[in-house]
C-alpha positions in Angstrom: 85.9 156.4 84.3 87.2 153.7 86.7 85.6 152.0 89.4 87.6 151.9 92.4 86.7 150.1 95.4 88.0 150.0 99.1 87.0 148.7 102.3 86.0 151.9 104.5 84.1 154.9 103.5 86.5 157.3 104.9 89.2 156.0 103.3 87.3 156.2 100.1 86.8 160.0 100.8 90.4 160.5 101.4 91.3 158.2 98.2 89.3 160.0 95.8 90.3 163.3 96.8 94.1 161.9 96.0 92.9 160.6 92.4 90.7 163.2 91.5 87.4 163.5 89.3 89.1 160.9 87.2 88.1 157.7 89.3 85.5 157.1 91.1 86.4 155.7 94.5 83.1 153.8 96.9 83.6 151.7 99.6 82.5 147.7 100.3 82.3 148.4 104.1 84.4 144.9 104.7 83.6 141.4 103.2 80.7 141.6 101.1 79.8 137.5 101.4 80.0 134.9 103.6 78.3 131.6 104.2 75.3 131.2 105.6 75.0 129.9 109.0 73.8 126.9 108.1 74.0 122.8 107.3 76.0 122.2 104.2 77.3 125.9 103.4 80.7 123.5 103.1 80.9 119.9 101.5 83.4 118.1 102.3 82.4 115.3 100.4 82.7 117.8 97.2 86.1 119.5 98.0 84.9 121.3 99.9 82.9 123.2 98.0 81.4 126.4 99.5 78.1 127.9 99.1 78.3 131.9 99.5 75.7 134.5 99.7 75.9 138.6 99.9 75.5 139.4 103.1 71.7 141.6 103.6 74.1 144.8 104.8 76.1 145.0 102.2 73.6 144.2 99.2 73.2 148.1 99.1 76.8 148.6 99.0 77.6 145.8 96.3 74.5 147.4 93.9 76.1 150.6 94.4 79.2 149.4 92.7 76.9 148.0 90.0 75.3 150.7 89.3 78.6 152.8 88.8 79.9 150.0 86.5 77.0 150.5 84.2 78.7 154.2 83.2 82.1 153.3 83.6 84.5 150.6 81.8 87.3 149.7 84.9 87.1 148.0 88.4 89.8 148.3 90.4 90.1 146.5 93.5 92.3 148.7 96.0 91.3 146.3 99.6 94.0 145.9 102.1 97.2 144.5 101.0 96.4 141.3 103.7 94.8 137.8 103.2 91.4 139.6 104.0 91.7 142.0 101.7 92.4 139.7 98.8 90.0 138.0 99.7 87.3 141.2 99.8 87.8 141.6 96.1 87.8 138.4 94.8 84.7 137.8 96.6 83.4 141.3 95.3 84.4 140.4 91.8 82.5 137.0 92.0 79.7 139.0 93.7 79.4 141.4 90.6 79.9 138.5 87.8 77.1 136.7 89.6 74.7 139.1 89.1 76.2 140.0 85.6 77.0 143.5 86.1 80.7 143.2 85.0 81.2 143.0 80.8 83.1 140.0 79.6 85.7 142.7 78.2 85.4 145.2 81.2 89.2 145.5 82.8 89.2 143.9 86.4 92.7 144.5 88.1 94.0 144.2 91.8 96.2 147.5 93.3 97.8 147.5 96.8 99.2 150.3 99.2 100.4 150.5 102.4 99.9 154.1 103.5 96.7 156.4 102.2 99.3 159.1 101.1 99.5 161.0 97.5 102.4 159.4 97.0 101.5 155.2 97.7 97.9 155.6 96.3 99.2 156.9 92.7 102.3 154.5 92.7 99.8 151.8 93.6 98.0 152.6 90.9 101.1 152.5 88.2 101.2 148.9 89.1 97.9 147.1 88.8 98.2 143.0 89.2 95.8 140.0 89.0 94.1 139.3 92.6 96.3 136.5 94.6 94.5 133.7 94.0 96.8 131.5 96.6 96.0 134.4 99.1 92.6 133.9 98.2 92.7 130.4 98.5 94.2 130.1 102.0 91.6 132.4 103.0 89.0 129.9 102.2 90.6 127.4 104.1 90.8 129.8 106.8 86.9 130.1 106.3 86.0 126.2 105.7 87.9 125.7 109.1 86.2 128.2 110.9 82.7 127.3 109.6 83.1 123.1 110.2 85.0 123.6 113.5 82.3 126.0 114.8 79.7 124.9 113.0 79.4 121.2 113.8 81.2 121.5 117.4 79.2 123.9 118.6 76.0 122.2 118.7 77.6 119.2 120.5 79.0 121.4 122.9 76.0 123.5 123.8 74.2 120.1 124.9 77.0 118.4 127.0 77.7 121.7 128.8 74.1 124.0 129.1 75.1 127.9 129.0 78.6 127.0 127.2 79.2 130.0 124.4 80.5 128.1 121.4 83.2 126.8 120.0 86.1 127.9 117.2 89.4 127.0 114.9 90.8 129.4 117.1 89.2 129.6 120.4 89.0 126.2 121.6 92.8 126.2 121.2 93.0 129.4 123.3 90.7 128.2 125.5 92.7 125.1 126.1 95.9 126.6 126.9 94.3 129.0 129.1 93.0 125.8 131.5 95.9 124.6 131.2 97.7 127.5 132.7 95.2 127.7 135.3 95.7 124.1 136.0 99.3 125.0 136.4 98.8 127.8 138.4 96.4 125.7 140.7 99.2 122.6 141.3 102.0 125.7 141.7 103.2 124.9 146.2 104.9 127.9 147.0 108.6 127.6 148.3 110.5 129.6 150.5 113.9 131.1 149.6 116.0 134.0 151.0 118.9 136.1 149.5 121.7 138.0 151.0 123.0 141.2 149.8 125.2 143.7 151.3 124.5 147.3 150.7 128.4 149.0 149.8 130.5 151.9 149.8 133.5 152.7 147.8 136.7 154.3 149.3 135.1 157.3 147.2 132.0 157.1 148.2 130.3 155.1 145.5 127.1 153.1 146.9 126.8 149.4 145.2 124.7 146.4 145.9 126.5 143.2 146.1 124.2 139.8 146.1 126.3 137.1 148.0 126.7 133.6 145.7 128.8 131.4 147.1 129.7 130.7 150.8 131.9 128.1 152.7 133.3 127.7 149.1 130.5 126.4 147.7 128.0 128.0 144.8 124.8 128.6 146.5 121.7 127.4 144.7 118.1 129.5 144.5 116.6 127.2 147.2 119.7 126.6 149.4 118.8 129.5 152.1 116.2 128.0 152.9 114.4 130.2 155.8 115.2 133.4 157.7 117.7 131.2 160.2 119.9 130.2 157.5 119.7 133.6 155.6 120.9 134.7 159.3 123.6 132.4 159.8 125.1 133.6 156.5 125.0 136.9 157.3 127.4 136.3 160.6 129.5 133.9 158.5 130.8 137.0 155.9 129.9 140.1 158.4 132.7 139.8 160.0 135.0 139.2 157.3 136.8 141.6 155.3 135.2 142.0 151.1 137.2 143.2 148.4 136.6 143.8 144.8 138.7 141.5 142.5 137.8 142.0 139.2 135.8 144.6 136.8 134.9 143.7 134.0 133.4 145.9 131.5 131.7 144.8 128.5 130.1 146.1 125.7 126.7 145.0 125.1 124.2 145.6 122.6 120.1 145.4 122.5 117.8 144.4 119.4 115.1 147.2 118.9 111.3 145.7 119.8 110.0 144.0 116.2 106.9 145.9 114.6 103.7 145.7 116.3 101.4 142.9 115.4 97.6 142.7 116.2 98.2 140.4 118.9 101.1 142.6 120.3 99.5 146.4 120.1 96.7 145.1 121.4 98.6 143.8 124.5 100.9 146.7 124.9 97.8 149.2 124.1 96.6 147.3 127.5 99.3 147.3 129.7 99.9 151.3 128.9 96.9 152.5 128.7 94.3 150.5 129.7 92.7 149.9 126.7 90.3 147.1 125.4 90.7 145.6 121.8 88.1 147.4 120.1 89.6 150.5 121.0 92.9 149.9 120.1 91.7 148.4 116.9 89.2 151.7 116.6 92.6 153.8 117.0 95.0 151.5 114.9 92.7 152.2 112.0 91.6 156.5 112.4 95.8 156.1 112.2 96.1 154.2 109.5 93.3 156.4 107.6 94.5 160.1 108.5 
């Protein structure tokens, strides 16, 4: 009977009911290694070699997984169809080789989905592959920045600035462009500017709103009305002249539909709706993704 393993335990559930008593389907509850928060967990002076260890959470869930391989002949590896997710089994299958609880001749093979319906879970499985080892491998380098960016610059940063948090591959970055906008924001000198517009009627009765652009001839710029005097004195310069329409143009024009959502994006637009913080948008995104 195969082994098959995903990331979430309700997903599992809802996974094994689609491939019935046939497989059966546990759960890795996310990455089960990492590197330990430590000196020399990567060397750079080794390329980079990375020491990894099975994290104490998920040493239940990894023996779990053992233990059903010693009745059954299959592992099948069925984590998110991402970087992460490749990167969950091969750590997984290393985790299970390691402690000798895969056969030499037991089938290992990688499927991918990208909907928990009948239908994607048993096409998935028609099509088994190898696990992405280039996905796997720009994980790591994902992981060997994170760790020797945080791990060596946080230190340094939490004795020249007492209280400071940490720092990150990622953060820092954000972190600087956020000063930067704030610096921005800081050196920003208001200026004053005024516009005129004239509130019109039709010969049929048709309101319009007409923003005046050019006077004595010439194109006015944003900043060229100045102040309420000279917003005023343009006002009595056309007020008492007679406006026409000259031209209509009409003009077809057409719009783009918004991209798909990513992380970055829902998260954002989650916010501005709703009010929501990350984690529950994240919380959401995935009780979707899994019903």
């Amino acid at each position: 009977m195969p082994v098959v393993v995903v990331e979430s335990p309700a997903k599992a559930k809802t996974i094994n009911k689609y491939l019935g008593d046939d497989y059966t389907v546990l759960a890795s509850y996310g990455h089960v290694r990492d590197l330990p928060p430590k000196d020399g967990s990567v060397d750079p002076d080794h390329e980079f070699a990375m020491k990894w260890e099975v994290g104490y959470d998920s040493r239940k869930h990894v023996k779990a997984i053992a233990d059903a391989l010693k009745d059954d002949n299959e592992l099948i590896l069925a984590t998110d169809p991402d970087r992460e997710g490749e990167a969950i089994s091969w750590h997984l299958e290393e985790a299970l080789r390691k402690r000798k609880s895969l056969k030499k001749d037991t089938p290992v093979s990688r499927v991918v989905f990208n909907a928990i319906t009948k239908s994607a879970v048993t096409e998935a499985m028609k099509n088994p592959r190898q696990i992405d080892m280039p996905l796997v491998e720009a994980y790591l380098a994902r992981r060997a920045l994170d760790y020797l960016v945080g791990f060596n610059l946080s230190p340094v940063l939490w004795r020249k600035l007492p209280g400071a948090k940490s720092a990150g591959r990622v953060q820092s970055v954000c972190l600087r462009l956020i000063v930067e906008r704030e610096m921005e924001i800081e050196a920003f000198r208001p200026r004053e500017y005024w516009s005129v517009k004239a509130a019109l009627t039709t010969p049929r009765g048709q309101a319009f709103e007409a923003r005046l652009t050019h006077l004595a001839g010439k194109k006015l710029d944003k900043f060229d009305l100045e102040n309420g005097t000279a917003a005023e004195m343009a006002v009595q310069a056309v007020s008492s002249r007679d406006l026409t329409v000259q031209k209509v143009e009409a003009k077809p024009a057409s719009r783009n539909p918004a991209p798909p959502f990513m992380t970055s994006t829902l998260q954002q637009e989650a916010s501005r709706k709703f009010g929501f913080g990350a984690r529950q948008t994240m919380s959401t995104a995935q009780r979707l993704y899994e019903a």
